[in-house]
C-alpha positions as CSV (number, residue, x, y, z in Angstrom):
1,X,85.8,-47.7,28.3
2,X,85.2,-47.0,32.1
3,X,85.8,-43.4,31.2
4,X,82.9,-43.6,28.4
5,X,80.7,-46.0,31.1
6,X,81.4,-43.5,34.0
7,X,80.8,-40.1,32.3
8,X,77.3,-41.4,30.7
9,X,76.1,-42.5,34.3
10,X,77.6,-39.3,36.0
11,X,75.4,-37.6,33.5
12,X,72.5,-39.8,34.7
13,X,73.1,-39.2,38.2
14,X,73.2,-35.2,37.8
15,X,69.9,-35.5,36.6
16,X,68.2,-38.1,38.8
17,X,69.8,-37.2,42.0
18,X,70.8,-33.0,42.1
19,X,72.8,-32.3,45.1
20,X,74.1,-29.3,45.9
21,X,77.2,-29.9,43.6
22,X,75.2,-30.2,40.9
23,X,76.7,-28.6,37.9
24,X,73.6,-29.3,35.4
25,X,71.4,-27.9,37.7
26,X,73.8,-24.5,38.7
27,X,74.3,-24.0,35.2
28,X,70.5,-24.2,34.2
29,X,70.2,-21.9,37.2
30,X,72.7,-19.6,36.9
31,X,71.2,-19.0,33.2
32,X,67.9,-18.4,34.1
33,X,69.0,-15.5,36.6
34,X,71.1,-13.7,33.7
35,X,68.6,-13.9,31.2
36,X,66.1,-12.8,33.7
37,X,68.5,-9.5,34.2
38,X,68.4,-8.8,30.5
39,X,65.0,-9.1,30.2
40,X,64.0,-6.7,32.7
41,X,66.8,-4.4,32.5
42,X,67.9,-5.1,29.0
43,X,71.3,-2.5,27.7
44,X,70.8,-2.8,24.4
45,X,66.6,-2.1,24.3
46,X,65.9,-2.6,20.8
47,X,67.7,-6.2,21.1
48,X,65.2,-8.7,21.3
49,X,64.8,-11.4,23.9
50,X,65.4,-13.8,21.4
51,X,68.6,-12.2,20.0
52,X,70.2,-13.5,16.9
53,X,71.6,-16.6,17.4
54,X,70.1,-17.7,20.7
55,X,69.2,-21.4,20.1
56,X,73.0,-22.0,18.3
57,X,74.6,-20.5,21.3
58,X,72.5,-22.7,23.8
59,X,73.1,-26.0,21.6
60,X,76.4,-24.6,22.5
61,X,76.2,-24.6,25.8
62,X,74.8,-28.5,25.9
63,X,77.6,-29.8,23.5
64,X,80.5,-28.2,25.2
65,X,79.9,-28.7,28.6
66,X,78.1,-32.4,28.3
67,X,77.8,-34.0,24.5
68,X,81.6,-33.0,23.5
69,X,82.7,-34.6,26.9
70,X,80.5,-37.6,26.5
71,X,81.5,-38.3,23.3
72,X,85.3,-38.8,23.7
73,X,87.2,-35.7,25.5
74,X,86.6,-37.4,28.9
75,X,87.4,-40.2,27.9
76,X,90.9,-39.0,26.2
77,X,91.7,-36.9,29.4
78,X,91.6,-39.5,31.8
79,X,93.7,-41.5,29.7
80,X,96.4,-38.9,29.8
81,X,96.3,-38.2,33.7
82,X,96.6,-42.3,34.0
83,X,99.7,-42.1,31.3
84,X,101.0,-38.9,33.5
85,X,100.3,-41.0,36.7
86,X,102.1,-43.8,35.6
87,X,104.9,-41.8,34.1
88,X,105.5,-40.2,37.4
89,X,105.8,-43.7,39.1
90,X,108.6,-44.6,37.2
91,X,110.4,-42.1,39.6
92,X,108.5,-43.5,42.5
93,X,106.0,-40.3,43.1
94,X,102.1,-40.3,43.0
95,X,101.5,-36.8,41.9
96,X,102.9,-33.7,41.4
97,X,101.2,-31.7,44.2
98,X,103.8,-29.4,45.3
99,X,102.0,-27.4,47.6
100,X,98.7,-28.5,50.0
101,X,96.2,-26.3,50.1
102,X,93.0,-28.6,51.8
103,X,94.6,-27.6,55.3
104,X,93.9,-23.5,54.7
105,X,91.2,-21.6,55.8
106,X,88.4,-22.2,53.0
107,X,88.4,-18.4,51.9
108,X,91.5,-18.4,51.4
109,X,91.7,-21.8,49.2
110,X,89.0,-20.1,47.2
111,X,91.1,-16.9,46.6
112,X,94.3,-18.5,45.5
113,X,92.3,-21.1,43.3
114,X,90.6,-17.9,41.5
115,X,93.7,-16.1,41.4
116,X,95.9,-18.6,39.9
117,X,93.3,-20.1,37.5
118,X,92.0,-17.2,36.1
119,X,96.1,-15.6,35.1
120,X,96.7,-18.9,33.6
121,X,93.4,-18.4,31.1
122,X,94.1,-14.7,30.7
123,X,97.3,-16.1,29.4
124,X,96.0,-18.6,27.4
125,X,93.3,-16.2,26.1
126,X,96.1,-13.6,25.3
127,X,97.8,-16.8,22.7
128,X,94.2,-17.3,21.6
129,X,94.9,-14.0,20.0
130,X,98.6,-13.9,18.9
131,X,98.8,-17.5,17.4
132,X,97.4,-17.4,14.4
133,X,96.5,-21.4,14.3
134,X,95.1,-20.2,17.7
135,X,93.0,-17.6,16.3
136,X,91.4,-20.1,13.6
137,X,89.8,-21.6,16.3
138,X,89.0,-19.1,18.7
139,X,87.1,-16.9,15.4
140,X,84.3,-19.3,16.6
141,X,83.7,-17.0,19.7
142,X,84.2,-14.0,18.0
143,X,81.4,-14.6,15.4
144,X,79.0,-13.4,17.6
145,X,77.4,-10.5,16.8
146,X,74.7,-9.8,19.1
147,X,76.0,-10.2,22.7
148,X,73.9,-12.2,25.5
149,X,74.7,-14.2,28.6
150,X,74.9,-17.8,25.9
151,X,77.1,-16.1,24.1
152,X,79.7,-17.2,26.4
153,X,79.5,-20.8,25.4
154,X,79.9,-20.4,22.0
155,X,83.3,-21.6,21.2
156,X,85.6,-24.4,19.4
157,X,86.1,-27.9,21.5
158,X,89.5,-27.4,20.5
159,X,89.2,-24.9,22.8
160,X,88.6,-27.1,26.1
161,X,91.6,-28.8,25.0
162,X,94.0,-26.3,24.7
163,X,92.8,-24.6,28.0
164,X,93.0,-27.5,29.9
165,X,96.2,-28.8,28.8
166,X,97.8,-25.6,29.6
167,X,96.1,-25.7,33.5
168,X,96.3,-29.5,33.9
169,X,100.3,-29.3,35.4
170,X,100.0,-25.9,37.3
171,X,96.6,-26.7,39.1
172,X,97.2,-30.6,39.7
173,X,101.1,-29.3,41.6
174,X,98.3,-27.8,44.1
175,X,96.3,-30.2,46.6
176,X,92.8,-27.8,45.9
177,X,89.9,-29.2,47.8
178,X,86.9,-30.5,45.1
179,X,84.0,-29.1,47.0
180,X,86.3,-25.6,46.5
181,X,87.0,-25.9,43.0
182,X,83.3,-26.4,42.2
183,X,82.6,-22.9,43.8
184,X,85.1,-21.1,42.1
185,X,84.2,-22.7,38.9
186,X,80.6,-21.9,39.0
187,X,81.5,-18.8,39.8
188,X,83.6,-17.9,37.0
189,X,80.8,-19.1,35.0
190,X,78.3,-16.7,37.0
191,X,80.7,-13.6,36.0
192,X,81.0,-14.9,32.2
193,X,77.7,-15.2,31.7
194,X,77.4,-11.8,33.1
195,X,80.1,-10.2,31.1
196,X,78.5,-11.4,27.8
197,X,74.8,-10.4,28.9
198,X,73.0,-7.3,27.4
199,X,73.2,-5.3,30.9
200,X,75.0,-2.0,31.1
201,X,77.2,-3.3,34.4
202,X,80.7,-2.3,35.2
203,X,80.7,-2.8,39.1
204,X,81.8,0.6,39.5
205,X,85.4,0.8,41.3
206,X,85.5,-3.3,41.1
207,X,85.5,-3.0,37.8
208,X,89.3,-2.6,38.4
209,X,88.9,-6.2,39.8
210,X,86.4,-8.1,38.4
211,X,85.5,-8.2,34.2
212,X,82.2,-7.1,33.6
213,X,79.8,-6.2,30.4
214,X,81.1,-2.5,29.4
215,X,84.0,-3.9,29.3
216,X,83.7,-7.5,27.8
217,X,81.8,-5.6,25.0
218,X,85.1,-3.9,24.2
219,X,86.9,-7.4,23.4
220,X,84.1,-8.6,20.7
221,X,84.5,-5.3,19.0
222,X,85.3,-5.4,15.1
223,X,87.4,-2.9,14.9
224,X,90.8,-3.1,17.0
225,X,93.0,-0.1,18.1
226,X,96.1,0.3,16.3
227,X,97.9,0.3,19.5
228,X,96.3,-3.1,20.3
229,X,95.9,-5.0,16.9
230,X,95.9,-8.9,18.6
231,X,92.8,-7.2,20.8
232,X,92.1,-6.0,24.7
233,X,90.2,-6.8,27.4
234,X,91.7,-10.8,27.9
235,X,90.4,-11.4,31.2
236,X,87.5,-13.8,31.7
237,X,86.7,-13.5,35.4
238,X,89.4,-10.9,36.4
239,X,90.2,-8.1,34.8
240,X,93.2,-6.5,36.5
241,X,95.7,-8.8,34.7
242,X,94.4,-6.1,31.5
243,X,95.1,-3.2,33.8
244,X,98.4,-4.8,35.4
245,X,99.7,-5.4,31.9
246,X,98.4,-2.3,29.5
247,X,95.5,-4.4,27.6
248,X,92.6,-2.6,29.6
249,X,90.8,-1.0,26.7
250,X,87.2,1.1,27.3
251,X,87.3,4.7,24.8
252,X,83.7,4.8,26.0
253,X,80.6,3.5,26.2
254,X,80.2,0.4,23.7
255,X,76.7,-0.2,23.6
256,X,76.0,-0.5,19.9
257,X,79.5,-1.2,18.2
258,X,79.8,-3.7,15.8
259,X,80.9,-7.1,17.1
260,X,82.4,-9.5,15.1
261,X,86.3,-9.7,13.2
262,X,87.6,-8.4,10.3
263,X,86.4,-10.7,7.6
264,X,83.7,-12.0,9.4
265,X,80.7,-11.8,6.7
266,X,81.8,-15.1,5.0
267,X,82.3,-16.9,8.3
268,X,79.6,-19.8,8.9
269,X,76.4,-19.1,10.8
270,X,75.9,-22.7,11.5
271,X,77.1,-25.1,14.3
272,X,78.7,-28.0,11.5
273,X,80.6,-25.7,9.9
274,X,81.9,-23.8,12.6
275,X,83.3,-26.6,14.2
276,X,85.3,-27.4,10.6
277,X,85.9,-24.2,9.7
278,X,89.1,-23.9,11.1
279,X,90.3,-27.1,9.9
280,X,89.3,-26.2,6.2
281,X,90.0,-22.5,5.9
282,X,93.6,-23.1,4.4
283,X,92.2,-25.4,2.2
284,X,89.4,-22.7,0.6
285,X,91.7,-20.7,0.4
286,X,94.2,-22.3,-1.8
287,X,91.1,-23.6,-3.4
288,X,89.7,-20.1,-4.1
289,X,93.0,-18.6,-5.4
290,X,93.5,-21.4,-8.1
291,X,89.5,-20.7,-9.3
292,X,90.6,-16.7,-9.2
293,X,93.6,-17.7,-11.1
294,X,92.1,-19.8,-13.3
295,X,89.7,-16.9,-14.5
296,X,92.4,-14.7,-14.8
297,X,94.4,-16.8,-17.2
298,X,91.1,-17.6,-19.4
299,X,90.2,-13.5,-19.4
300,X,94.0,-13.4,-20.3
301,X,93.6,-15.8,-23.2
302,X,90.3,-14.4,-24.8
């Protein structure tokens, strides 16, 4: 209940009182700017400014990063560090942080926050992929099919939980200042928005470091490589875990290839049933093989 009470007047506060920590605000911002860049420097020029899709992928972008947390994730989440917390006491220990990181320069705290974070959801992203109960969910993203700077906010909530139960241990064994983390998590929301918005960047030679749109394009591409069937391009603010590990994939310039996944064109276009889809899907399935089988056997009969 104090997680419920807290959250709804942390919301309140973000919009009463912005400080320079302000995530509403920074993201707001930080939208703005991109959406300004493809508007005047649009790669894609026959896309329009209002591409397909534009007001589901920004109700996106309010229910992920406030309604979905408001309505029960934060809530669940601090509920698990408190069971974690008092797990740990029954060994006598407070936390888990293995190594203290408030004491190092602040560059350098920002560096190996970015570094570690970002492997960890390359990883994760890579499972996204591979799994296919993973993939059910993760479809969500790929339904896109016109690419712009929202599009990087349209995913499942079971997302949120599956990447931040992976980070939760790795991050919390590390004492990271808050101030710090904000930074580097505004930022990696700076180059996503970036890597899904219709501008022709790739950063030239830090392209090598740093994702980017000619070659996030690649990773919503329809059609997959045979030498890459689970998909390339993994990383979401780094890109040279995809070079480092052989899943860097750019044959050439992508500006008009299809976006989407095999089977897409009977995938939802709506935000209700996107978010059950991949909790029902077996269920059609099975559902739509008994109908097939059922006029099968009555065309067998007649």
């Amino acid at each position: 209940m104090d997680s419920f009470s807290g959250y709804f007047n942390y919301l309140g506060q973000e919009i009463t009182n912005p400080s320079w920590t302000n995530y509403l605000y920074w993201l707001i911002g930080l939208s703005m700017l991109v959406w300004i860049f493809e508007i005047v420097m649009p790669w894609r020029k026959d896309q329009k400014i209002f591409r397909k899709d534009f007001w589901l992928d920004t109700f996106y972008i309010l229910f992920n990063f406030f309604l979905f947390s408001l309505v029960g994730y934060n809530a669940i989440s601090n509920v698990g560090v408190e069971l974690f917390s008092d797990f740990l006491g029954i060994f006598g220990a407070e936390n888990i942080i293995a190594i203290e990181l408030q004491n190092f320069p602040v560059w350098s705290q920002l560096l190996i926050m970015l570094i570690i974070a970002d492997f960890i959801q390359w990883n994760v992203h890579r499972q996204l992929h591979r799994q296919p109960w993973l993939w059910k969910f993760h479809k969500v993203h790929h339904s896109v099919k016109e690419m712009g700077f929202a599009a990087q906010f349209r995913f499942h909530f079971m997302e949120t939980v599956i990447y931040k139960t992976v980070q939760y241990i790795p991050l919390a064994m590390i004492g990271f200042g808050i101030k710090e983390f904000f930074v580097v998590h505004m930022f990696a929301v700076f180059v996503g928005h970036l890597n899904h918005a219709n501008v022709g960047w790739n950063y030239g030679i830090f392209g090598y470091i740093f994702n980017n749109p000619k070659m996030h394009i690649w990773h919503h591409s329809k059609d997959l490589p045979t030498h890459l069937p689970n998909g390339m391009n993994f990383g979401l603010t780094l890109s040279i875990w995809d070079y480092l590990f052989g899943t860097a994939y750019i044959p050439k310039n992508g500006q008009h290839i299809e976006l989407g996944f095999s089977g897409d064109e009977g995938f939802p276009q709506d935000f209700k049933n996107q978010m059950i889809e991949p909790f029902l899907r077996e269920k059609h399935k099975t559902e739509n093989y008994n109908f097939k089988k059922e006029i099968y056997n009555d065309h067998k009969a007649v």
